[in-house]
C-alpha positions as CSV (number, residue, x, y, z in Angstrom):
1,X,86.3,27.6,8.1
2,X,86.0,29.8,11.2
3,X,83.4,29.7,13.0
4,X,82.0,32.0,15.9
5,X,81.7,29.4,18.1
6,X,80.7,25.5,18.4
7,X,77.0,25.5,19.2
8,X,74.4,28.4,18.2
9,X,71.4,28.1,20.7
10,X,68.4,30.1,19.9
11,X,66.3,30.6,22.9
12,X,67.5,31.8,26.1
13,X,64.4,30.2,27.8
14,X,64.4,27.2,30.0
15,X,65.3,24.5,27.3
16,X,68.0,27.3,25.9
17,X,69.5,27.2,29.4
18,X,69.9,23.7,29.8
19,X,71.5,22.7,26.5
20,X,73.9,26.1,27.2
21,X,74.6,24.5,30.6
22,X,75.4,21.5,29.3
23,X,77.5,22.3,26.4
24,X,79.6,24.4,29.0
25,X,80.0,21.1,31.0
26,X,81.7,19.7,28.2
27,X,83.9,22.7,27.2
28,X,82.0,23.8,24.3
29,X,82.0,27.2,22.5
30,X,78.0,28.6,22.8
31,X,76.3,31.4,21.6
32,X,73.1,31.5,22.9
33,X,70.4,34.2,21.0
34,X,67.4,35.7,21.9
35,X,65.2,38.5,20.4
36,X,64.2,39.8,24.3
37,X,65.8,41.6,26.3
38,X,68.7,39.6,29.1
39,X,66.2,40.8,31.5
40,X,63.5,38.1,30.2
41,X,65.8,35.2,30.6
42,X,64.5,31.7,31.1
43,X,61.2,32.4,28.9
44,X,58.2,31.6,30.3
45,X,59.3,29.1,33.0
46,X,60.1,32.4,35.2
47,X,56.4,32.9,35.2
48,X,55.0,29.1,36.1
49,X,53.9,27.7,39.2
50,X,57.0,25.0,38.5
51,X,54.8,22.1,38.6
52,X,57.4,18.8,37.9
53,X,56.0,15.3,37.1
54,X,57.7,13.0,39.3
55,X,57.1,9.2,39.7
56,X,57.6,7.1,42.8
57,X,59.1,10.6,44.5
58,X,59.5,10.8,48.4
59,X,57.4,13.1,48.5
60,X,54.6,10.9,46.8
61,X,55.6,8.2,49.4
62,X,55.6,10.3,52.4
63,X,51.9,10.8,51.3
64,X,51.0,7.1,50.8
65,X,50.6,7.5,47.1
66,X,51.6,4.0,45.6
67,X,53.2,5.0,41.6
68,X,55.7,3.1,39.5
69,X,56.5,3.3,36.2
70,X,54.3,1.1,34.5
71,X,51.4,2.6,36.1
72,X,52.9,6.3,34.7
73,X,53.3,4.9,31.4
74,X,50.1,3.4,31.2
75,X,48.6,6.9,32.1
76,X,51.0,8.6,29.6
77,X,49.9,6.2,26.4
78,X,46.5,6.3,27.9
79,X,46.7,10.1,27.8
80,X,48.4,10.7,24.7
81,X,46.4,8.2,22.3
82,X,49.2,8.5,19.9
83,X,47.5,7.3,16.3
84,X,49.8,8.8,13.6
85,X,52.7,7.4,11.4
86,X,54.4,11.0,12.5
87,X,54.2,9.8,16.6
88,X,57.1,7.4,15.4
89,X,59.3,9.3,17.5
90,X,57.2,11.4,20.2
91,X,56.0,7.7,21.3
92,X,60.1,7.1,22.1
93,X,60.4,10.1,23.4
94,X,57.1,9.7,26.1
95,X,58.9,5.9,27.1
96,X,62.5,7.9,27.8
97,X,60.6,10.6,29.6
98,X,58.6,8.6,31.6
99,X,61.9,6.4,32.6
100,X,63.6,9.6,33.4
101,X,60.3,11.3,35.8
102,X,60.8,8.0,37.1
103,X,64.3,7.9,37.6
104,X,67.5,10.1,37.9
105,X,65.1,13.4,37.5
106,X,64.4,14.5,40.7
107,X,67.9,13.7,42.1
108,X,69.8,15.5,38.6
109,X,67.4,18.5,40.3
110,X,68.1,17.8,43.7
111,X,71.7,18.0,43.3
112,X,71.5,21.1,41.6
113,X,70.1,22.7,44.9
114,X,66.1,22.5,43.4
115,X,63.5,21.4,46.6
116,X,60.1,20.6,46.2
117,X,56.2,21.4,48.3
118,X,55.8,18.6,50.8
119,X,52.2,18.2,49.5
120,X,52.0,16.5,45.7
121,X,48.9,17.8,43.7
122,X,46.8,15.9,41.9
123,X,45.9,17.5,38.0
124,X,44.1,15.6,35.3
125,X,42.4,13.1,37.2
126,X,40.3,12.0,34.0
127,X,37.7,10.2,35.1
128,X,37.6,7.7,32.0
129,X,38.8,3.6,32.4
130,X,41.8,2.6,33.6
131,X,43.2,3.0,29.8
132,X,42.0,6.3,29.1
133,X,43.5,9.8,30.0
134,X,44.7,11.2,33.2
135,X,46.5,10.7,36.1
136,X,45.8,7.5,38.4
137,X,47.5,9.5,41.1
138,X,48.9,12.2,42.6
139,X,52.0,13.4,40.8
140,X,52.1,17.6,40.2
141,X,54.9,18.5,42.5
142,X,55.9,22.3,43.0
143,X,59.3,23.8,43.0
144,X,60.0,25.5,46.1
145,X,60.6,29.1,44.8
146,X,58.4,28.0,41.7
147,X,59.2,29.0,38.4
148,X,61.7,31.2,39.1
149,X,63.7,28.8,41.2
150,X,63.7,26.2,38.6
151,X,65.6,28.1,36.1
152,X,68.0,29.8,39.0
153,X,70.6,26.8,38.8
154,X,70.5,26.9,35.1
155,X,70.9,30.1,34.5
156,X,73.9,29.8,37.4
157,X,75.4,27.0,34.8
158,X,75.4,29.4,31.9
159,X,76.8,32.7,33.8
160,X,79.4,30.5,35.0
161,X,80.2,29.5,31.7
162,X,80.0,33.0,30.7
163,X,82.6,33.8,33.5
164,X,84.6,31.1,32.0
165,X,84.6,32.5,28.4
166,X,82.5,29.4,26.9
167,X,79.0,31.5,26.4
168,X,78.4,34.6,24.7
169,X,74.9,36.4,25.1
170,X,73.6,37.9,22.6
171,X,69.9,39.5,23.6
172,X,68.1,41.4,21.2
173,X,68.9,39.3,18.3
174,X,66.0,38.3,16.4
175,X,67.0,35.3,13.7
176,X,65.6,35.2,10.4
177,X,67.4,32.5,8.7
178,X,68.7,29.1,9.0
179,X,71.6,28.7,5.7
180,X,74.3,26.4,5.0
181,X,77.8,27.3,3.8
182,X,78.9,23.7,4.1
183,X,77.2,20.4,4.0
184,X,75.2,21.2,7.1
185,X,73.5,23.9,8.7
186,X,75.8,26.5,10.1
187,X,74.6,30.0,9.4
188,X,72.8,31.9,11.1
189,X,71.1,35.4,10.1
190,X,69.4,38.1,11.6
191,X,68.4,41.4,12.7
192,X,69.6,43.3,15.7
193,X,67.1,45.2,17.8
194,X,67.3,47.8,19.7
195,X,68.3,47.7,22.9
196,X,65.3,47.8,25.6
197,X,65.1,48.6,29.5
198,X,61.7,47.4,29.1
199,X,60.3,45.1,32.4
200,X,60.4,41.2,31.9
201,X,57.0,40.1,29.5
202,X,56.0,43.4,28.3
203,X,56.3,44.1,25.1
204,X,59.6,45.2,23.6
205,X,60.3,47.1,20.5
206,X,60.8,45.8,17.5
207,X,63.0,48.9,15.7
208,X,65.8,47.0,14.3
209,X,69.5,48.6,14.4
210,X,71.6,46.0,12.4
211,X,72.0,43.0,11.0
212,X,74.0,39.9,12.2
213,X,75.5,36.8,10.6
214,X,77.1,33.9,12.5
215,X,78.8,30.3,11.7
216,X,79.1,27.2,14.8
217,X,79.0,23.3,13.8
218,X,75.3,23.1,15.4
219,X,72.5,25.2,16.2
220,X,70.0,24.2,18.8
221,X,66.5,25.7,18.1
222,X,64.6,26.3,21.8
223,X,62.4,29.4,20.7
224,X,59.2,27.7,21.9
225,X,55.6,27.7,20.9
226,X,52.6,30.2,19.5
227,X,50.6,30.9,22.3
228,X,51.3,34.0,22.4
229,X,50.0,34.7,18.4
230,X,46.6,34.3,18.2
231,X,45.9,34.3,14.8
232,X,48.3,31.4,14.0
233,X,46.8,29.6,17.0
234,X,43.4,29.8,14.6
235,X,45.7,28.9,11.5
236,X,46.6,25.5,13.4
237,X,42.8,25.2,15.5
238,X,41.9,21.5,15.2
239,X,38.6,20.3,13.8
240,X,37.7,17.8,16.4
241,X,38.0,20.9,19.0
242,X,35.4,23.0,16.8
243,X,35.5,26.4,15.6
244,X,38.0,28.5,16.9
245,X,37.2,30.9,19.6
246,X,35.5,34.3,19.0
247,X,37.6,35.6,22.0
248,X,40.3,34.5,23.8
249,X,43.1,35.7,26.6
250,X,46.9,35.1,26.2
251,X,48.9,32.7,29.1
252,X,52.2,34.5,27.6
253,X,53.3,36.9,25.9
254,X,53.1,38.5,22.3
255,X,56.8,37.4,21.6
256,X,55.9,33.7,21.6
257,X,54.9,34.0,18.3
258,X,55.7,30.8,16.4
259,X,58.5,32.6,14.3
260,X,61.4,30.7,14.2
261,X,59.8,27.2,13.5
262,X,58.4,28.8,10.2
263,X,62.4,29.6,9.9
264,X,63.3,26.4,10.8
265,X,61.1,24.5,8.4
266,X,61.8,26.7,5.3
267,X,65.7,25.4,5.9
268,X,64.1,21.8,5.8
269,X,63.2,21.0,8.9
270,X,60.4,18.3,9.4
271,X,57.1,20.0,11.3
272,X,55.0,17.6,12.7
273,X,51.4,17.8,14.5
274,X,51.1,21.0,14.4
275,X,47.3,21.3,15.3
276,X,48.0,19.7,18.8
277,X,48.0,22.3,21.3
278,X,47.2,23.4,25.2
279,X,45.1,25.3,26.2
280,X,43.0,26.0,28.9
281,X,39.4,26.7,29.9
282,X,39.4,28.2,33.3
283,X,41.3,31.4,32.4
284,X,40.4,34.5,33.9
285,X,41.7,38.4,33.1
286,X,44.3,39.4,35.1
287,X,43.4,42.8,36.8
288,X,46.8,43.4,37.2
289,X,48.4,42.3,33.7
290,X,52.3,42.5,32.4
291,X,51.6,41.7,28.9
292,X,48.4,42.6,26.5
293,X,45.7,40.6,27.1
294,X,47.2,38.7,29.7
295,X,45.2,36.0,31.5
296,X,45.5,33.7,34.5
297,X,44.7,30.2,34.9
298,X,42.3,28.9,37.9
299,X,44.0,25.6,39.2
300,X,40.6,24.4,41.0
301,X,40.1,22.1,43.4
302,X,36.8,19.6,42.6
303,X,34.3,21.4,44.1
304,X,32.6,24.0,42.4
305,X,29.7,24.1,40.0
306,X,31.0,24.2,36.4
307,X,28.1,25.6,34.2
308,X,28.2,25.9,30.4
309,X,27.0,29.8,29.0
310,X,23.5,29.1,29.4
311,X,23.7,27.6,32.5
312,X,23.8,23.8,32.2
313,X,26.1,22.0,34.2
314,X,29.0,20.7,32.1
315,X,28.7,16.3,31.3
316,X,30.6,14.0,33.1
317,X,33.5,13.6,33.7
318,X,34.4,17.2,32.9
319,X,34.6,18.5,36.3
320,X,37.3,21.0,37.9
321,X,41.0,19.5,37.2
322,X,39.9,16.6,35.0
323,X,40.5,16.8,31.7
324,X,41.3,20.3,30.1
325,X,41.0,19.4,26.3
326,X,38.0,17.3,26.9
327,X,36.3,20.1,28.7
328,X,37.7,22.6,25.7
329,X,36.2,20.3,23.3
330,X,32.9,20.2,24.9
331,X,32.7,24.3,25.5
332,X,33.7,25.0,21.8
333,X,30.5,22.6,21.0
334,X,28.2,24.8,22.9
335,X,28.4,27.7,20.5
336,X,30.3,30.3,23.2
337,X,33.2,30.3,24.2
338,X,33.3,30.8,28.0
339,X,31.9,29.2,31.0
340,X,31.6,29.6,34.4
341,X,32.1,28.5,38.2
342,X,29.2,28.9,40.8
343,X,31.0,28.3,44.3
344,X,31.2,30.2,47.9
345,X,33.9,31.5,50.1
346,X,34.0,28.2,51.8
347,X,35.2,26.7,48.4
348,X,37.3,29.6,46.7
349,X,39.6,29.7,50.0
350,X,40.4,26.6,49.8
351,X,40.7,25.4,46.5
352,X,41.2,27.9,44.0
353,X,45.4,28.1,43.6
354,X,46.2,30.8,40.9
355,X,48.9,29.3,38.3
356,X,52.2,31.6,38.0
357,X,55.1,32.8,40.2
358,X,53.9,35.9,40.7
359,X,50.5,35.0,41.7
360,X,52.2,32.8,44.6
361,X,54.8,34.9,46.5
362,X,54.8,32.9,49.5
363,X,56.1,29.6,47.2
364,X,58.4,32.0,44.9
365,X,59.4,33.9,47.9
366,X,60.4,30.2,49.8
367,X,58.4,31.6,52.6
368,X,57.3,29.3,54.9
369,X,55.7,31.4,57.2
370,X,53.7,33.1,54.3
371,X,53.0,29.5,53.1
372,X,51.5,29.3,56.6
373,X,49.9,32.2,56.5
374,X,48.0,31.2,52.9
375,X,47.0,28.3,54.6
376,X,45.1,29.6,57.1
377,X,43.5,32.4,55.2
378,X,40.0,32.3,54.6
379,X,41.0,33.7,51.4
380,X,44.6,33.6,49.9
381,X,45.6,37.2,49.7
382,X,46.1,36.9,45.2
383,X,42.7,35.1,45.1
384,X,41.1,37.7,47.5
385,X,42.5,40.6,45.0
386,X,40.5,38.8,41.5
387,X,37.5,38.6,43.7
388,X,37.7,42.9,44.7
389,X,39.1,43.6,41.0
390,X,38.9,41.0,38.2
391,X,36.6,41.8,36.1
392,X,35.0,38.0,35.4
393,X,34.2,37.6,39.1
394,X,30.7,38.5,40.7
395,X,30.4,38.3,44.1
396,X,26.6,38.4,46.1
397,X,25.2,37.6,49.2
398,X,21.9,36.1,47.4
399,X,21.4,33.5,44.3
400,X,19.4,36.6,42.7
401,X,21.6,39.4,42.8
402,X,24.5,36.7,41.4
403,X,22.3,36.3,38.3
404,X,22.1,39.6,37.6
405,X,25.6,40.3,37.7
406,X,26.9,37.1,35.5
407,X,24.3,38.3,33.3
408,X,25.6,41.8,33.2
409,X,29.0,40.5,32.4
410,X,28.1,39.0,28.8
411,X,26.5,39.9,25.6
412,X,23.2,38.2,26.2
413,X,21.7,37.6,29.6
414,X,21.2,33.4,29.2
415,X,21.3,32.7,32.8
416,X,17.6,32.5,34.6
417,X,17.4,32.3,38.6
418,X,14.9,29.5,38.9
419,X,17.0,27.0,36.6
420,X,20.1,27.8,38.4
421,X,18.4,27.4,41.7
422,X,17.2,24.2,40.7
423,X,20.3,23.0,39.6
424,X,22.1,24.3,43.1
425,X,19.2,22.5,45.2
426,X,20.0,19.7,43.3
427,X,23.5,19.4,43.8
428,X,23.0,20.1,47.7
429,X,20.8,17.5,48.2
430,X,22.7,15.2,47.0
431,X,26.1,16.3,49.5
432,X,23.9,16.0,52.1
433,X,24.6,12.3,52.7
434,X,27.4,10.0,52.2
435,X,25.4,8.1,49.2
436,X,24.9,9.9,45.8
437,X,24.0,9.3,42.4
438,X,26.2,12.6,41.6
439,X,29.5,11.5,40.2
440,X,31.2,15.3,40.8
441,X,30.2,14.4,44.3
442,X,31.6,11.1,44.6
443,X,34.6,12.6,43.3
444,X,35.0,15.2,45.8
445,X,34.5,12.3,48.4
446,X,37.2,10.7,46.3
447,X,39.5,13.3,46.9
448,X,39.4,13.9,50.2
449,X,40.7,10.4,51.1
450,X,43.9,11.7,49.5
451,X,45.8,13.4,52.4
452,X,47.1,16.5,50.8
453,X,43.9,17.3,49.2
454,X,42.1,17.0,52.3
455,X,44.9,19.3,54.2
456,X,44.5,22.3,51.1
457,X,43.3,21.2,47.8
458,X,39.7,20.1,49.1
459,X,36.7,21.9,51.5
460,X,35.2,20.3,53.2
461,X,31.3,18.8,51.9
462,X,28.8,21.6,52.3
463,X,25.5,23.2,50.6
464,X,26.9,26.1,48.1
465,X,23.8,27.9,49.0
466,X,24.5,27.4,52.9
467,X,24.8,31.1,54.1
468,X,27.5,30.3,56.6
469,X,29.3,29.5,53.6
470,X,28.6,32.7,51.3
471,X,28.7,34.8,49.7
472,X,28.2,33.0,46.6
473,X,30.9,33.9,43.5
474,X,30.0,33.0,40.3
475,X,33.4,33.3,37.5
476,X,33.0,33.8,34.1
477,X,36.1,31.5,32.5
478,X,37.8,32.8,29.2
479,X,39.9,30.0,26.5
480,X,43.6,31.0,27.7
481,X,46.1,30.2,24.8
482,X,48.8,28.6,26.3
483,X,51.3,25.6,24.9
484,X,52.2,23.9,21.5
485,X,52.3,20.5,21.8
486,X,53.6,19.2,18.1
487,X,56.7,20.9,16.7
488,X,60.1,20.1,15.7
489,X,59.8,16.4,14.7
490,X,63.5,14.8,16.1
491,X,65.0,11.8,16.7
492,X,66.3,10.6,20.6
493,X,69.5,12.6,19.7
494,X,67.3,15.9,19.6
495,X,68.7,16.0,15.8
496,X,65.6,17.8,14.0
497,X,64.8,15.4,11.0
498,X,63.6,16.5,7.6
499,X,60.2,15.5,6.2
500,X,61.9,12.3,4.6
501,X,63.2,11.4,7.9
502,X,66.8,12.0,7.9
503,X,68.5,14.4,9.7
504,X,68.7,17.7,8.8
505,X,72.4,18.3,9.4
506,X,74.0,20.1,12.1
507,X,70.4,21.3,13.6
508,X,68.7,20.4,16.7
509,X,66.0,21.0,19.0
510,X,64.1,21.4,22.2
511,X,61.6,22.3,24.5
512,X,58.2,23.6,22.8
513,X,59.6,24.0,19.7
514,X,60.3,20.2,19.2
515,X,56.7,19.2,20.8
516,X,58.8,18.9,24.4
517,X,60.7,16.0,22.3
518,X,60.2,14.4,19.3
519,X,57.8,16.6,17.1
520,X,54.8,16.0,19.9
521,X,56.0,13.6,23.2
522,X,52.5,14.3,24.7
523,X,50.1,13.5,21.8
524,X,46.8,14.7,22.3
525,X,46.3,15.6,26.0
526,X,48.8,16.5,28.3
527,X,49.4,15.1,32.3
528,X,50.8,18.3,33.6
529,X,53.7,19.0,35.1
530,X,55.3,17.8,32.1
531,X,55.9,20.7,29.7
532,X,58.6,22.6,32.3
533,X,59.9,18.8,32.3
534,X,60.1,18.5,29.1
535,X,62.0,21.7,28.5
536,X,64.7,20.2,31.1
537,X,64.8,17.0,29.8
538,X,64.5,17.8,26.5
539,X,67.4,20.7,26.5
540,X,69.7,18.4,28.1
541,X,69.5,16.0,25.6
542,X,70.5,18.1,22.9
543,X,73.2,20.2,24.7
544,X,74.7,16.7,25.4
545,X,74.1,15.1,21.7
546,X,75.7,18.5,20.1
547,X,78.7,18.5,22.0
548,X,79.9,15.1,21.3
549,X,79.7,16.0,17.6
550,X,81.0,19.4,17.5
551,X,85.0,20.7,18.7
């Protein structure tokens, strides 16, 4: 039989660009597919902040943060609370992940010319036992040049291989069907689009100009999640997480639509835990957006007021950066769907980071000077443009005139002045000494021992209605869709498995489409930092697995 090449790859984002770049290290044949245009390549890693979980790194060291792997692993198993037959293999996956975060990752990176932040944030801190979820330290390191500068050496790998004559791209080439013509999967089918100048996230057309049909020994599936369709995001909602929201705003684009693992499973491919998902609780609208309904995520530090829609502050431990699904859980109880943050300038220039490339030039511009610059802003120059424009902010000299502008922002006006005063008086009593009964306050007394919160993650203790602090800035927080965290269930190999357990031959998988690894390799809660990981890690694994077995 001929075949168009060895290895099919659909999915030209991050996990797409690491199996491409490893098949081309072995010599193999690759034609990697994607129904955007070449000018959205690497998917939605381009638009991350590049957070990487590392364990034991330097720059964890250089801090005084004391990890090791059996402390990661605890927190992984803690934080994942795998409980089904189905986490067979995600719960191998998380033990090889977490050996490789804590191993020959960061140097693999290093060496291909990837540098990190000196500082190491800290992201789901948890706040349960020593068992439960979250992270016992510090481990969310940034890529210098975020996002973008994480897939930079792998997209290097694959134009090199292109150069070489080892990878054909084909953008614009939407698959609709997975076929065999021998004993395994080899065909793949599809439409052609046509072609589109259109800038990277925005929506492209769909007008289709042909058809397409092509034969290799493997394909590997890397065409990601649903985040960005929100009605199959409803389809797959969880009970324990409550009814759906009413409303929410989209972390990526339309075209992660959850297409091709509906392709994938109707050629018998296993699809496991598929009502485990990401996403987040402090989105807000982007005044500036790229794609429909695009939102941003607040990466908060621990200090401001998180209030429910009627104005109650949210339970312990579900403060800023401590447990997203828990907090998601808890909102989706309280009959709305958004919250918000009370704060002041004091807090918001220091601890508000906005996640995505774009919303930090000075780290995707490797700027140091700018980084600088940031740092001794009393507002960060992105963060200073939500507060003039975004629509969810209020900002107000006095507690009154606040109230009536978070009022004026939603459909019924449940916040009163008096409660919200008393529950700010409250709060500032208790920061007013170094004892408290307030664990939110302990916990931003906790974090401030830790040197790089201190340094930009953490203000200093203060009274939020202190008017050398002001003005005050309340936030209304939207649900932002964002990750799928079951998918593709595969063995260690990355060979997707059918729903007997075998493998489905000739087809593999990675990155969000196979749950990061496995069918679901964080369970129920992410760490963070891990999903861009996973991608890497993930994609390798199958580029390497499908090129010993094909040539």
């Amino acid at each position: 039989m001929a075949y168009d090449a060895d290895v099919i790859v659909i999915g030209a984002g991050l996990a797409g660009l690491a199996a491409t770049a490893e098949l081309v290290d072995a010599g193999r044949k690759v034609i990697l597919l994607d129904q955007e245009p070449e000018q959205s390549i690497g998917g939605q890693a381009h638009w991350s902040f590049g957070g990487l979980f590392f364990v034991d790194s330097p720059e964890q060291r250089r801090l005084r943060i004391k990890d090791s792997h059996a402390l990661a692993l605890q927190d992984w198993m803690g934080t994942a609370a795998f409980d089904r037959p189905e986490d067979h293999w995600p719960r191998q996956w998380a033990e090889a992940y977490v050996d490789f975060a804590a191993g020959e990752k960061r140097s693999w990176l290093h060496r291909q010319g990837v540098r990190f932040f000196p500082v190491v944030g800290w992201a789901e801190r948890g706040g349960y036992d020593a068992n439960g979820h979250g992270n016992s330290v510090p481990r969310f390191h940034i890529t210098w040049g975020t996002g973008p500068g994480l897939v930079a050496p792998f997209e290097r790998r694959v134009r090199a291989g292109v150069a070489r004559g080892l990878v054909q791209l084909k953008f614009r080439h939407r698959v609709t069907g997975l076929s065999r013509s021998a004993g395994s999967v080899d065909t793949v089918t599809g439409e052609i689009l046509e072609p589109s100048g259109i800038e990277r996230g925005r929506a492209s057309s769909r007008a289709v100009t042909g058809a397409f049909e092509l034969k290799a020994q493997a394909v590997i599936v890397t065409s990601g999640g649903i985040g960005g369709n929100h009605d199959l995001v409803r389809a797959n909602w969880p009970e324990r997480l409550g009814t759906p929201p009413e409303r929410m705003i989209s972390g990526v684009p339309a075209h992660v639509d959850g297409r091709m693992l509906g392709i994938a499973e109707e050629a018998g491919a296993h699809l496991i835990n598929r009502d485990r998902m990401w996403h987040y609780t402090e989105g807000i609208q982007n005044w500036n957006p790229i794609w429909a309904n695009h939102g941003i995520r607040i990466l908060p530090g621990p200090s401001s007021l998180w209030l429910d829609a009627r104005g109650n502050r949210l339970p312990v431990p579900l403060f800023p950066g401590f447990d997203t699904l828990g907090t998601l859980e808890h909102i989706m109880g309280t009959g709305y769907d958004y919250t918000w943050f009370v704060l002041d300038q004091k807090i918001i220039g220091k601890e508000f980071a906005l996640s995505g490339s774009e919303q930090n030039p000075d780290l995707t511009g490797k700027s140091v000077k700018d980084v600088i610059g940031r740092a001794r802003a009393d507002v960060p120059g992105p963060v200073r443009a939500f507060m003039d424009n975004g629509v969810d902010f209020v900002v107000e000299k006095d507690l009154g005139a606040l109230v009536r502008g978070m009022n004026a922002l939603t459909k019924e006006p449940l916040i009163e002045e008096a409660e919200l005063r008393r529950v700010i008086v409250a709060r500032d009593r208790e920061i007013a000494n170094p004892f408290t009964k307030d664990l939110q306050v302990t916990a931003i007394h906790g974090a401030r021992k830790f040197l790089g919160d201190k340094l930009i993650r953490t203000a200093s203790p203060h009274r939020i209605l202190d008017p050398k602090a002001g003005p005050l800035i309340a936030v209304r927080l939207n649900i932002l869709t964002r990750k799928t965290l079951g998918g593709l269930e595969t063995d260690l190999s990355s060979r997707v498995l059918t729903e007997g357990g075998d493998p489905l031959e000739g087809v593999y998988a990675a990155g969000e489409a196979a749950g990061f690894g496995g069918g679901g390799v964080h369970g129920y809660r992410s760490l963070e930092g891990t999903f861009l990981g996973g991608c890497l890690f993930s994609g390798r694994t199958a580029g390497r697995a499908a090129a010993r077995t094909v040539g």
